[in-house]
KEZA-109675 format. One record per atom (N, C-alpha, C): residue in three letters; y, x, z; atom name; residue number from 0. Coordinates in nm, 2 decimals. Each point is the difference from the previous one (the first is absolute). Example, Ala and Ser with C-alpha at 12.3 -4.5 7.8 and 13.67 -1.06 7.14 Angstrom:
% KEZA-109675
<site residuo="ALA" Y="-0.57" X="1.32" Z="0.78" atomo="N" num="0"/>
<site residuo="ALA" Y="0.12" X="-0.09" Z="0.00" atomo="CA" num="0"/>
<site residuo="ALA" Y="0.12" X="0.09" Z="0.00" atomo="C" num="0"/>
<site residuo="SER" Y="0.11" X="-0.04" Z="-0.07" atomo="N" num="1"/>
<site residuo="SER" Y="0.11" X="0.09" Z="0.00" atomo="CA" num="1"/>
<site residuo="SER" Y="0.11" X="-0.08" Z="0.08" atomo="C" num="1"/>
***
This chain:
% KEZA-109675
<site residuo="UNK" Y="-0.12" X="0.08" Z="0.00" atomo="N" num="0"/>
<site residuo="UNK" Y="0.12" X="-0.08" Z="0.00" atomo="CA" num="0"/>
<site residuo="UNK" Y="0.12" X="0.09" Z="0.00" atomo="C" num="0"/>
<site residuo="UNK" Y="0.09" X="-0.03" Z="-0.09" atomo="N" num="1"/>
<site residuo="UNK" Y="0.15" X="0.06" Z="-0.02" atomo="CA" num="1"/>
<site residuo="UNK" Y="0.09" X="-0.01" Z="0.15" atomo="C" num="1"/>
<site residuo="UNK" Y="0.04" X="0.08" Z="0.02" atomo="N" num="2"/>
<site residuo="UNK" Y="0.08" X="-0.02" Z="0.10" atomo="CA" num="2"/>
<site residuo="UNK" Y="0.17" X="-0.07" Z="-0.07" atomo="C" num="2"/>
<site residuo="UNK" Y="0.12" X="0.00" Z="0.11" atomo="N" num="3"/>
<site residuo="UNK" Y="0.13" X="-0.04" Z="-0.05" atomo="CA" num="3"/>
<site residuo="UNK" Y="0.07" X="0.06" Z="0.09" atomo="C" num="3"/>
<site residuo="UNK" Y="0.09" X="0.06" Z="-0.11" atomo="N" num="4"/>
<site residuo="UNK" Y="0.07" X="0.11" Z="0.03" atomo="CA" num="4"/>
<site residuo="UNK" Y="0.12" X="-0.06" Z="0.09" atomo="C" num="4"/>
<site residuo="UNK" Y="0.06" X="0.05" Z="0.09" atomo="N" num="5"/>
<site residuo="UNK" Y="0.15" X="-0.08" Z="0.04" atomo="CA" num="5"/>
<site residuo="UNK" Y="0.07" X="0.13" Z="0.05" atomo="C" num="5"/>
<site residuo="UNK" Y="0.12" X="0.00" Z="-0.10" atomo="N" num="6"/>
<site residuo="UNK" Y="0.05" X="0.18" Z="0.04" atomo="CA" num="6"/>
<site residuo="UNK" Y="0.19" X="-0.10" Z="-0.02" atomo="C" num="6"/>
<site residuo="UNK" Y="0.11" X="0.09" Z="0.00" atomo="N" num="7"/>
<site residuo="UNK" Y="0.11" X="-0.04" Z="-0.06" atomo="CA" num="7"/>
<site residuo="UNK" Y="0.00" X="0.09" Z="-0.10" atomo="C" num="7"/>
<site residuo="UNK" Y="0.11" X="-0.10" Z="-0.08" atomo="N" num="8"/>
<site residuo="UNK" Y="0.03" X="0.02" Z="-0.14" atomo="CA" num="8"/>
<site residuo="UNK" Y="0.11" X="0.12" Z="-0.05" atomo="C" num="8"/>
<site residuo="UNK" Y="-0.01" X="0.11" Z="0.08" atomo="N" num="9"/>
<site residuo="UNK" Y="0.04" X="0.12" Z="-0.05" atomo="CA" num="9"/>
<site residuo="UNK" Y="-0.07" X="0.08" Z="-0.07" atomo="C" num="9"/>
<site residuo="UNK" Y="0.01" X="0.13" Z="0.01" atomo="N" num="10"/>
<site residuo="UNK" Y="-0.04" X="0.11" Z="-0.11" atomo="CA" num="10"/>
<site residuo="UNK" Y="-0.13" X="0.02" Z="0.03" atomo="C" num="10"/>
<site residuo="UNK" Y="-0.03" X="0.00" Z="0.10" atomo="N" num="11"/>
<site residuo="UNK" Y="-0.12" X="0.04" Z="0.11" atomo="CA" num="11"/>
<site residuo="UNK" Y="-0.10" X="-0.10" Z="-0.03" atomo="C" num="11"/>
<site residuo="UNK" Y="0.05" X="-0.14" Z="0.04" atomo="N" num="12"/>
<site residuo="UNK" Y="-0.08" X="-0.09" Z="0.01" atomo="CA" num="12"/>
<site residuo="UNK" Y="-0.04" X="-0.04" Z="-0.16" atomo="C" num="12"/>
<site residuo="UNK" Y="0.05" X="0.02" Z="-0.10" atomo="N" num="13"/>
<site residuo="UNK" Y="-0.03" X="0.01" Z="-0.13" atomo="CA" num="13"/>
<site residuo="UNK" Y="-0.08" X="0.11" Z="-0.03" atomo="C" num="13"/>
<site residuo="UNK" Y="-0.02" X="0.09" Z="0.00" atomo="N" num="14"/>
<site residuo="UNK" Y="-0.07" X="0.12" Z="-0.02" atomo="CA" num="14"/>
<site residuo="UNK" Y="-0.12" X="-0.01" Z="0.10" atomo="C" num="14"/>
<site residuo="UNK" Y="-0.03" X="-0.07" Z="0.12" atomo="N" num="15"/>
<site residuo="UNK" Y="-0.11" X="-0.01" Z="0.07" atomo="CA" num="15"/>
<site residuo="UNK" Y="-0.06" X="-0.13" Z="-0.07" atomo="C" num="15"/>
<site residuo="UNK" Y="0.08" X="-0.10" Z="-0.07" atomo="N" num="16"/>
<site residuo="UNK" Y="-0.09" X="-0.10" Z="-0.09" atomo="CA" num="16"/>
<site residuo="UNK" Y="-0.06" X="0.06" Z="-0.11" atomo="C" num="16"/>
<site residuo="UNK" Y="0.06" X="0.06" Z="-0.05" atomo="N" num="17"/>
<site residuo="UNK" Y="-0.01" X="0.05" Z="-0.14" atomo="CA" num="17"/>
<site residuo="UNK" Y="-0.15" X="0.11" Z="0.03" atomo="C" num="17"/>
<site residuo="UNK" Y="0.05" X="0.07" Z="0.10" atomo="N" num="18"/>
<site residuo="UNK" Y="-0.18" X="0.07" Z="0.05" atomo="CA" num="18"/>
<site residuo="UNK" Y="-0.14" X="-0.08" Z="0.05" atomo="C" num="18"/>
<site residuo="UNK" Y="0.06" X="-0.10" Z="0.04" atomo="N" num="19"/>
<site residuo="UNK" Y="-0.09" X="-0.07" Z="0.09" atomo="CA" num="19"/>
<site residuo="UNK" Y="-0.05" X="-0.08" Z="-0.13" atomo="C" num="19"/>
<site residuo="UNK" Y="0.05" X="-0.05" Z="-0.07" atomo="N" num="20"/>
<site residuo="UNK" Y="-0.04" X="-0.09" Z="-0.11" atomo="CA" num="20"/>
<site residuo="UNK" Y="-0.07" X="0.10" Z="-0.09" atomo="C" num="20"/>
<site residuo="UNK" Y="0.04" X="0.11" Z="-0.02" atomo="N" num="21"/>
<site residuo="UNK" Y="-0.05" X="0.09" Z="-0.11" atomo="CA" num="21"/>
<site residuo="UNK" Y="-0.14" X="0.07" Z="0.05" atomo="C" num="21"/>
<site residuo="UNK" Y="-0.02" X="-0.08" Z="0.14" atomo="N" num="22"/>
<site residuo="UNK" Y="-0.18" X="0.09" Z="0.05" atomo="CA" num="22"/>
<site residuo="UNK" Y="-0.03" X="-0.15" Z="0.01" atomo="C" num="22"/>
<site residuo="UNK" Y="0.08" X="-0.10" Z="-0.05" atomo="N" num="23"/>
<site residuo="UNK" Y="-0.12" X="-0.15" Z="0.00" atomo="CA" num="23"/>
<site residuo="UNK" Y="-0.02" X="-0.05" Z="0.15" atomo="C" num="23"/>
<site residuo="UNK" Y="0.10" X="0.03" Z="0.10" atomo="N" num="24"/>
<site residuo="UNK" Y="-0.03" X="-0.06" Z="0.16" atomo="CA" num="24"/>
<site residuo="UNK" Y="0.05" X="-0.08" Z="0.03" atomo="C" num="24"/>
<site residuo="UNK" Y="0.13" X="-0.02" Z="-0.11" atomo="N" num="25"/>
<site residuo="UNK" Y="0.05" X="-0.15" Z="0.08" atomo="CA" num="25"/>
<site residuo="UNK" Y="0.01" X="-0.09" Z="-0.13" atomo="C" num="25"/>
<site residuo="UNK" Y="0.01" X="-0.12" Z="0.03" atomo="N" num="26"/>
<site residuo="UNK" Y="-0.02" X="-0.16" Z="-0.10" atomo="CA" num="26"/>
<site residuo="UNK" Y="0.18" X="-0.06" Z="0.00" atomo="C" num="26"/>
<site residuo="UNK" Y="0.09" X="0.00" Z="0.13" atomo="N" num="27"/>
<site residuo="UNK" Y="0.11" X="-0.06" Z="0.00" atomo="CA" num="27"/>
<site residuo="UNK" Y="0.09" X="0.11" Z="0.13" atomo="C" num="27"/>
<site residuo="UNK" Y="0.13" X="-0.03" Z="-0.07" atomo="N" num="28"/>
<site residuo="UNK" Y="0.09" X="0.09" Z="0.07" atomo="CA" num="28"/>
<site residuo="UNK" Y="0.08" X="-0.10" Z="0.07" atomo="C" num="28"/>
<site residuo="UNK" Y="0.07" X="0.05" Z="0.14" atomo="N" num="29"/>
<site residuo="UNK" Y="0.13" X="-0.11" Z="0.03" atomo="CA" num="29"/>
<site residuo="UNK" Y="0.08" X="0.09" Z="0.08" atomo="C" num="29"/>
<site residuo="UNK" Y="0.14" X="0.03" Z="-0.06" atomo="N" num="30"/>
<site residuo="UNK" Y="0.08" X="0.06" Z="0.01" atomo="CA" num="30"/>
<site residuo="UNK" Y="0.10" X="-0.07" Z="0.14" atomo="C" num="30"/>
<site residuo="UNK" Y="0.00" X="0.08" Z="0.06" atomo="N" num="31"/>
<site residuo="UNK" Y="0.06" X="-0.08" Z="0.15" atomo="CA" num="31"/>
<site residuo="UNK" Y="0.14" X="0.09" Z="0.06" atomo="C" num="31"/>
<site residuo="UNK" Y="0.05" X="0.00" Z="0.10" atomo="N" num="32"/>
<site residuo="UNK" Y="0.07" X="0.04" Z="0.09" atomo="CA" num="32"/>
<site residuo="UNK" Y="-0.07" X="0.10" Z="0.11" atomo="C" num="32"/>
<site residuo="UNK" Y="0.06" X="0.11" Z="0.01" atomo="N" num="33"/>
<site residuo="UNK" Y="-0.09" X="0.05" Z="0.14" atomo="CA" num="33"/>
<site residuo="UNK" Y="0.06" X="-0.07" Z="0.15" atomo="C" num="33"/>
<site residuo="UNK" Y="0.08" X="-0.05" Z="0.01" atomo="N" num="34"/>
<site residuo="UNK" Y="0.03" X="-0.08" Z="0.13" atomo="CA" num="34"/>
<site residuo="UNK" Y="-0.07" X="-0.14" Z="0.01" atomo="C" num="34"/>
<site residuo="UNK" Y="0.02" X="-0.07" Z="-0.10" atomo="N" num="35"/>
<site residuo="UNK" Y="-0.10" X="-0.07" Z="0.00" atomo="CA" num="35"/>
<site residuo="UNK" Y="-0.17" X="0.00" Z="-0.01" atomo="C" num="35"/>
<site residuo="UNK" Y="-0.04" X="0.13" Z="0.01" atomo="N" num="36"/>
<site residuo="UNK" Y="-0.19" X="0.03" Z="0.09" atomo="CA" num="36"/>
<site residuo="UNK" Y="0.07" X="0.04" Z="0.12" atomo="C" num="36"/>
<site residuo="UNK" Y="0.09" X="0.05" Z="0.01" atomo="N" num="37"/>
<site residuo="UNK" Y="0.02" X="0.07" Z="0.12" atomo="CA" num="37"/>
<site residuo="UNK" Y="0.00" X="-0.16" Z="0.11" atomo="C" num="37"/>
<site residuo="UNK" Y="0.05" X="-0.09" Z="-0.02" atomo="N" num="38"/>
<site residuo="UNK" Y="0.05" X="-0.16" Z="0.03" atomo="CA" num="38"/>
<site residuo="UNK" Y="-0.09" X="-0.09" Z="0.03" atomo="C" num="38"/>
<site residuo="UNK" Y="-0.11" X="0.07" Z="-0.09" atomo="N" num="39"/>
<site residuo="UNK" Y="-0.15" X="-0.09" Z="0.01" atomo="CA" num="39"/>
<site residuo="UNK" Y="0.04" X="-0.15" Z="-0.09" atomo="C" num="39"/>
<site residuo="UNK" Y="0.12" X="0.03" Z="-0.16" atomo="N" num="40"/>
<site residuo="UNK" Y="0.00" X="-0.10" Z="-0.05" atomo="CA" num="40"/>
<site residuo="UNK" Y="-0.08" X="0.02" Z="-0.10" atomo="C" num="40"/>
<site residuo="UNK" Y="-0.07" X="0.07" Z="-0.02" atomo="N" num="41"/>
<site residuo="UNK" Y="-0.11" X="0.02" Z="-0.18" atomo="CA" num="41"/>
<site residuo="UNK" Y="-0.17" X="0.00" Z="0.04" atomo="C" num="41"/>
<site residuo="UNK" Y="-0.03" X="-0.07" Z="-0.01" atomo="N" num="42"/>
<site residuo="UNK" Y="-0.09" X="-0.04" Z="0.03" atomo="CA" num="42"/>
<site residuo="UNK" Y="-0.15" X="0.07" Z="-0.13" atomo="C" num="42"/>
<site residuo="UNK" Y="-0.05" X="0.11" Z="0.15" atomo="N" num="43"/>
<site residuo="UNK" Y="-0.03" X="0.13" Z="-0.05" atomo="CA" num="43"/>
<site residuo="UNK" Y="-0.17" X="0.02" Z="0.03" atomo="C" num="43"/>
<site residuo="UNK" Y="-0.06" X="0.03" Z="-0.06" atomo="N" num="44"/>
<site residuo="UNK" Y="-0.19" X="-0.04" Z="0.07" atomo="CA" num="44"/>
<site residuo="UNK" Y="-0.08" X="0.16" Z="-0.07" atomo="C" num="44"/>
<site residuo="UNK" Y="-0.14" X="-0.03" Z="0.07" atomo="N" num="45"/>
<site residuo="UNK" Y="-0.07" X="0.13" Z="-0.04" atomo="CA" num="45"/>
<site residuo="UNK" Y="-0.03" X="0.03" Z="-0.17" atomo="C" num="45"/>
<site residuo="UNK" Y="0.05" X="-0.09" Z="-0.03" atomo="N" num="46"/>
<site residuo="UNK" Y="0.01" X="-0.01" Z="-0.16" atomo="CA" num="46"/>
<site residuo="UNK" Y="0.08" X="0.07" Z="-0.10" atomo="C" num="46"/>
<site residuo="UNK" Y="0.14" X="0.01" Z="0.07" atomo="N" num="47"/>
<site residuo="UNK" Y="0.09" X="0.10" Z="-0.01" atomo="CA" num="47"/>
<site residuo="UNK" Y="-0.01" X="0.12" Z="-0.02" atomo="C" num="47"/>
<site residuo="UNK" Y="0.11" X="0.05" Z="-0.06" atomo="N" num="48"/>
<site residuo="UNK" Y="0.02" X="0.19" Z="0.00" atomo="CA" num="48"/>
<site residuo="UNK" Y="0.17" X="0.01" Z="0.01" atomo="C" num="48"/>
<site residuo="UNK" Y="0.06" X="0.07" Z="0.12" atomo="N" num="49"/>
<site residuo="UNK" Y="0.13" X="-0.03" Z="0.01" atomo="CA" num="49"/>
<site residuo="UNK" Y="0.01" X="0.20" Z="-0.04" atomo="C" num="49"/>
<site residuo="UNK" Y="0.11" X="0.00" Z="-0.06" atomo="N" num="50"/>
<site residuo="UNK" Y="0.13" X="0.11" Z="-0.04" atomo="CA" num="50"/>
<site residuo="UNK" Y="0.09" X="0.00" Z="0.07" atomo="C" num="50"/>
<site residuo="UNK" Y="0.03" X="0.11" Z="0.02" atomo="N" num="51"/>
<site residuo="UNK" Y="0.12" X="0.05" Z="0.03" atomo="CA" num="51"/>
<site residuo="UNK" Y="0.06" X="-0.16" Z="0.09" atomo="C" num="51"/>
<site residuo="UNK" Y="0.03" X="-0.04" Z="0.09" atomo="N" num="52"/>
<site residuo="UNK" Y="0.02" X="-0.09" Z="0.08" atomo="CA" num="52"/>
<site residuo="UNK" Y="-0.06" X="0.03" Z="0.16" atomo="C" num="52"/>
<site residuo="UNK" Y="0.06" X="-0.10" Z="0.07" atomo="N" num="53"/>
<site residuo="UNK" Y="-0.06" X="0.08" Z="0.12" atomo="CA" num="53"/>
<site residuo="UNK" Y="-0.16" X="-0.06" Z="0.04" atomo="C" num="53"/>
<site residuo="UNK" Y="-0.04" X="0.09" Z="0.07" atomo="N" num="54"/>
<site residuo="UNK" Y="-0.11" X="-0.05" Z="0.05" atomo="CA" num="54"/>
<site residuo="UNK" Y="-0.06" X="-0.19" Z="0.06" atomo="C" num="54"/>
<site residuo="UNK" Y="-0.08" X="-0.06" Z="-0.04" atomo="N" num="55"/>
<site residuo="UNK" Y="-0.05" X="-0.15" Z="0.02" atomo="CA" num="55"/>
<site residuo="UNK" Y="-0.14" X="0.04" Z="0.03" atomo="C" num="55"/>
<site residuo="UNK" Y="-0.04" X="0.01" Z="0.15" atomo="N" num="56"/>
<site residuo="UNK" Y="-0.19" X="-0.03" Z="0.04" atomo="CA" num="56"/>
<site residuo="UNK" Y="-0.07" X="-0.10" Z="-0.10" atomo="C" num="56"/>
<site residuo="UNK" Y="0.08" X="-0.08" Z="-0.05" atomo="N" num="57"/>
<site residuo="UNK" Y="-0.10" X="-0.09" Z="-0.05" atomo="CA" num="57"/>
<site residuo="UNK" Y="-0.08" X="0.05" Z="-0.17" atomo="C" num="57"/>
<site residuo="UNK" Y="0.13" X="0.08" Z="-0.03" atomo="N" num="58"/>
<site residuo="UNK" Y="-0.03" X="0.06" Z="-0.11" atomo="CA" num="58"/>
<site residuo="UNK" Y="-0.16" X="0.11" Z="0.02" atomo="C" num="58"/>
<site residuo="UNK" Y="-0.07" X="-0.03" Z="-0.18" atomo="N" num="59"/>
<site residuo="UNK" Y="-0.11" X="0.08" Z="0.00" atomo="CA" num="59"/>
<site residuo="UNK" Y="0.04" X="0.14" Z="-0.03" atomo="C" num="59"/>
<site residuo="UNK" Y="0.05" X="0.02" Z="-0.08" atomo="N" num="60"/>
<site residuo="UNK" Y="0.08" X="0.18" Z="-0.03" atomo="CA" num="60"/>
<site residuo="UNK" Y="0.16" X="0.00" Z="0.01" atomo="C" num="60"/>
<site residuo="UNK" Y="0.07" X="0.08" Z="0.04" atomo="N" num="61"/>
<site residuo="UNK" Y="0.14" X="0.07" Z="-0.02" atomo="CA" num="61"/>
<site residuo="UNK" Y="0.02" X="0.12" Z="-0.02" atomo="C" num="61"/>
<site residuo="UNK" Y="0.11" X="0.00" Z="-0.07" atomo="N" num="62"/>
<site residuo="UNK" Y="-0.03" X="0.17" Z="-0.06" atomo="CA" num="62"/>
<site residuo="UNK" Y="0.17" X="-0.02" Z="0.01" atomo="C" num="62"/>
<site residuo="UNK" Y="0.06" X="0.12" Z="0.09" atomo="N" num="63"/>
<site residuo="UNK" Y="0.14" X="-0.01" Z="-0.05" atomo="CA" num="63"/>
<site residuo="UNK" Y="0.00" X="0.16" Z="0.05" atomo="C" num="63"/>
<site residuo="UNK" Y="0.11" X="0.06" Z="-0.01" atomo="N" num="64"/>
<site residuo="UNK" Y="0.06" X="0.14" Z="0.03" atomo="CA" num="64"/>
<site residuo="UNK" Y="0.08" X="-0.02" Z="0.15" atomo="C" num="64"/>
<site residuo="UNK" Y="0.02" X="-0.12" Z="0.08" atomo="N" num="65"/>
<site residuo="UNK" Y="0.11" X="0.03" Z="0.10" atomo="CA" num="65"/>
<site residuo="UNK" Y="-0.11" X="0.05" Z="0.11" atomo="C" num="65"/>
<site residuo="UNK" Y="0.04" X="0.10" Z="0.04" atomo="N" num="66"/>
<site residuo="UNK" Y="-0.11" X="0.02" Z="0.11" atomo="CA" num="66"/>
<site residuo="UNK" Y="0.03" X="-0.10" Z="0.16" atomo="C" num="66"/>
<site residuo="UNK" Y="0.14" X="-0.02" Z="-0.02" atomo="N" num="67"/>
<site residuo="UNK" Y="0.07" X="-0.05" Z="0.13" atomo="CA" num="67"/>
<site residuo="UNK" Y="-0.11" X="-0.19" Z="0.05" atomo="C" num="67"/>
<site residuo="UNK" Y="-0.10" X="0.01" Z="-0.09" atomo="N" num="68"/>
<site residuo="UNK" Y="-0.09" X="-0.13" Z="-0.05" atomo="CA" num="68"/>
<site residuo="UNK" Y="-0.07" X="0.04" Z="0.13" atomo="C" num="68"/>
<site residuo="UNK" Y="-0.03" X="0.13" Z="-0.04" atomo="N" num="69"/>
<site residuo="UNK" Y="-0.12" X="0.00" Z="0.13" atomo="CA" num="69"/>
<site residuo="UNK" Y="0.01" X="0.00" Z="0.17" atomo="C" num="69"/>
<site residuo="UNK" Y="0.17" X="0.02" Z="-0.02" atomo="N" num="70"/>
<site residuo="UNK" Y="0.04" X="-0.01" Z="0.13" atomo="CA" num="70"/>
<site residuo="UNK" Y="0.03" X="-0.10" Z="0.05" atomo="C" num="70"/>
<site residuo="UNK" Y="0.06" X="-0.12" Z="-0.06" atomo="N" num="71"/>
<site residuo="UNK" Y="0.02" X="-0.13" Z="-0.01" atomo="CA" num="71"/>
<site residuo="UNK" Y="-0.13" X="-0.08" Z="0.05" atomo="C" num="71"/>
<site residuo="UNK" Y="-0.10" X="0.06" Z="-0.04" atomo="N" num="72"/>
<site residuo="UNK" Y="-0.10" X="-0.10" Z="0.00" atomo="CA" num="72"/>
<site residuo="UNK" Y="-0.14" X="0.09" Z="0.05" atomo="C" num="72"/>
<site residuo="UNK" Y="-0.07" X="-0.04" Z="0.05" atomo="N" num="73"/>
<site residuo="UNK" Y="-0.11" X="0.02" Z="0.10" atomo="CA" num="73"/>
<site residuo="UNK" Y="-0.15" X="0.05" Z="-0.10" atomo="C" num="73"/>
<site residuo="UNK" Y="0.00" X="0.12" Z="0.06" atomo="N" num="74"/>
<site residuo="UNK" Y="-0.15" X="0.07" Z="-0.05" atomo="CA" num="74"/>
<site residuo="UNK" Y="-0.10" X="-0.10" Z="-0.04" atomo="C" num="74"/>
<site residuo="UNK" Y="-0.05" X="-0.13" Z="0.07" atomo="N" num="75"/>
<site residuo="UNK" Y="-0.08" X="-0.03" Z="-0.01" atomo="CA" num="75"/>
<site residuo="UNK" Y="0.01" X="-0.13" Z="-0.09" atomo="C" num="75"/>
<site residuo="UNK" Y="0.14" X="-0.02" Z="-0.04" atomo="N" num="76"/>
<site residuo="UNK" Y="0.06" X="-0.12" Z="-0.12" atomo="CA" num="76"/>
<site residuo="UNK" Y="-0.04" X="0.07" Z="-0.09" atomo="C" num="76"/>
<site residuo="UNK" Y="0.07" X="0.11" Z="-0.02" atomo="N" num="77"/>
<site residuo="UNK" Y="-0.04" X="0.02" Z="-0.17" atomo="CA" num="77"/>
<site residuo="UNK" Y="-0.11" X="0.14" Z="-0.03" atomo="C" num="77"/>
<site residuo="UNK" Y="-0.08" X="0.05" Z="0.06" atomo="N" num="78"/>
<site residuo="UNK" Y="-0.13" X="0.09" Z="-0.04" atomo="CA" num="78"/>
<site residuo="UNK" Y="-0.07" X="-0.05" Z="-0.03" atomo="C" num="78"/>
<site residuo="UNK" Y="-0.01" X="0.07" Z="-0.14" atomo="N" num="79"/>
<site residuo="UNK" Y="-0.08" X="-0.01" Z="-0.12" atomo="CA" num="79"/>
<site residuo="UNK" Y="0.04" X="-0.10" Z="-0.11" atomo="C" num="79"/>
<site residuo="UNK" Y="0.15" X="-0.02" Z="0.01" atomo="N" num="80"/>
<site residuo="UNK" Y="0.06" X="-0.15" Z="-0.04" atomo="CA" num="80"/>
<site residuo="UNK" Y="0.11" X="0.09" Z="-0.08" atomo="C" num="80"/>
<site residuo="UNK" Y="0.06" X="0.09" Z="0.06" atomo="N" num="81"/>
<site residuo="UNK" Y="0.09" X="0.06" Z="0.00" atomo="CA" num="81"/>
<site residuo="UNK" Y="0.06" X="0.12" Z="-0.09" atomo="C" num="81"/>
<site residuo="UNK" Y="0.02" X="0.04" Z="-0.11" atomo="N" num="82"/>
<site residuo="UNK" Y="0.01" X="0.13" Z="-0.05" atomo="CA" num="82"/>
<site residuo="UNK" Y="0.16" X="0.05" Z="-0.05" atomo="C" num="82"/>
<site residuo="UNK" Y="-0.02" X="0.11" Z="0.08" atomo="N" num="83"/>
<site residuo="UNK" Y="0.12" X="0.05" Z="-0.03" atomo="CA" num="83"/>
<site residuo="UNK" Y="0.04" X="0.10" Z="-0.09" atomo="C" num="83"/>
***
């Protein structure tokens, strides 16, 4: 099953679709806000693959560069969920 991407619609988050679609892992994208995951308004599940945004436990993968993710949020939310 395809996963769905949900990154924002900057440089980053276009180039992590454009990779992610080009290995065939995701089916649908949805281009959001990062304060709203941060808000708990995007309604986010293990189905998921979040970019560059901040960290969501509910999410099945995240891949972003801020390291300041892992301080925000708890060892045991995001291991093995998590790549930085």
């Amino acid at each position: 099953m395809k996963k769905r991407l949900v990154t924002r619609s900057d440089f980053d988050g276009l180039v992590c679709a454009m990779l992610l679609r080009e290995l065939d892992m995701i089916g649908d994208i949805k281009f959001v806000h990062p304060k709203d995951v941060q808000d708990g308004k995007i309604d986010i599940s293990e189905n998921d693959i979040t970019t560059n945004l901040p960290f969501d436990p509910r999410v099945g993968i995240a891949f972003d560069h801020h390291e300041s993710e892992l301080i925000r949020n708890k060892k045991v939310d995001y291991e093995g969920k998590y790549i930085i």
